[in-house]
C-alpha positions in Angstrom: 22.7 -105.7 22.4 22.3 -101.8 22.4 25.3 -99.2 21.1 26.4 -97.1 23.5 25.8 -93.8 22.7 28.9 -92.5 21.6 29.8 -95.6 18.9 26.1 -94.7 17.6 27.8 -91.3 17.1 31.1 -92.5 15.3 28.6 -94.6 12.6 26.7 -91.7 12.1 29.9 -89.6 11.2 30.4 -92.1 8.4 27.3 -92.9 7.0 25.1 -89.6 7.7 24.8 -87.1 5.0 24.3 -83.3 5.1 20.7 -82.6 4.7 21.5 -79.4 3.6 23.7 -76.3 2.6 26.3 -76.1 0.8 27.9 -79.6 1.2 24.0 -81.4 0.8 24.7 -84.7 0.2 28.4 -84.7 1.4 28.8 -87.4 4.4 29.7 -85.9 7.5 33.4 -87.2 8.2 33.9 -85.8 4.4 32.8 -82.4 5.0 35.7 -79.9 4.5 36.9 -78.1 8.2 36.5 -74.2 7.5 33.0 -75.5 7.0 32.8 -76.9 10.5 34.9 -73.9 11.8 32.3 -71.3 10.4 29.6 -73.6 12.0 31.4 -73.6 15.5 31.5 -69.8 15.3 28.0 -69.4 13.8 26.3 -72.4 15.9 25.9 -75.7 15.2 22.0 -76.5 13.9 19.8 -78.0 16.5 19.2 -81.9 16.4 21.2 -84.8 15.6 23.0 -83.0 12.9 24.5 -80.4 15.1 25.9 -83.2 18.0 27.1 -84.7 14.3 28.6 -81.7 12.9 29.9 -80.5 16.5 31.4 -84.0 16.8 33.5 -83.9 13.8 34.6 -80.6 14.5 36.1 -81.7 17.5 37.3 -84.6 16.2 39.7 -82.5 12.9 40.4 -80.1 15.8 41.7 -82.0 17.6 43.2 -84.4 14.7 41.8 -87.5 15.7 40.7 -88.6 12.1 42.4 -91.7 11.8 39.7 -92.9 14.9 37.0 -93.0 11.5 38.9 -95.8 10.0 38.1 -98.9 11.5 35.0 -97.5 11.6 34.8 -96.5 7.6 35.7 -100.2 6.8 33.1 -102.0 9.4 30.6 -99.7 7.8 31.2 -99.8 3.8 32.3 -95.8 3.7 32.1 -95.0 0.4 
């Protein structure tokens, strides 16, 4: 049975890293919010890591964290 689209999307959040930058290495749902903020303003990279990035700016924007926790412990978030 296929994901839908958007709980690919929450996974990803917890189990992607940043390919680059600053914050290489960082999984996305860790990455600090100015940095997000100064992406929003600057433009989020083309690709699957700027729906990622854009995702999890709008998701500490709009303080919806706690959402990433089930999601976390299905997924071994470490």
């Amino acid at each position: 049975m296929e994901l839908p689209d958007h709980r690919k999307i929450m996974i990803q959040l917890v189990t992607t890293r940043m390919p680059f930058g600053k914050y290489k290495g960082r999984l996305v749902c860790d990455l600090p919010e100015f940095y997000l903020v100064w992406y929003s303003g600057k433009g989020f990279p083309p690709g699957n890591i700027g729906v990622l990035l854009s995702t999890m700016y709008e998701i500490k924007l709009n303080g919806l964290e706690s959402l990433l926790t089930p999601i976390k412990r299905d997924f071994g978030y470490r």
